[in-house]
C-alpha angles and dihedrals in degrees: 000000000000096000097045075053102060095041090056086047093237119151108221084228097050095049105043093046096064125078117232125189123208102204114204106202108292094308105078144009128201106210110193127191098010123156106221137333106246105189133352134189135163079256094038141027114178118192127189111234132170095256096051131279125333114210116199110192127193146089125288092014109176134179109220107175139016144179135155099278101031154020142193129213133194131184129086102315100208090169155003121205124180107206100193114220132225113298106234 
């Protein structure tokens, strides 16, 4: 992976710090590399990231999975906002 990496010019530290989301349709959403969840509801699920908070709005949201490093949801996404937090 590290040479595929390199060819593409992506840092180790820089790709694997940032959160990145894979939205399937309006029916699920893969988020990768997140900090905490800080709320969830079946309206609204709010995740910590490192870029600031990411707020997922919709009905019957559902987290079906988690582990450290990632977390699936499933419901009906109606929207993503990326609320970026303060710069250090």
């Amino acid at each position: 992976m590290g040479k595929i990496m390199e060819m593409l010019d992506f840092s180790d530290e820089n790709i694997f710090r940032e959160t990145q989301v894979i939205l399937t349709g309006k029916r699920q959403a893969l988020i990768e590399n997140y900090r905490n969840i800080l709320s969830c509801t079946r309206e609204q699920i709010v995740i910590l990231t490192a870029s600031g908070r990411l707020v997922i709005s919709g009905k019957k949201l559902e987290i079906v999975s988690y582990t450290k490093l990632e977390m699936c949801i499933r419901g009906r996404i109606e929207s993503m906002i990326l609320e970026e937090g303060q710069k250090k």
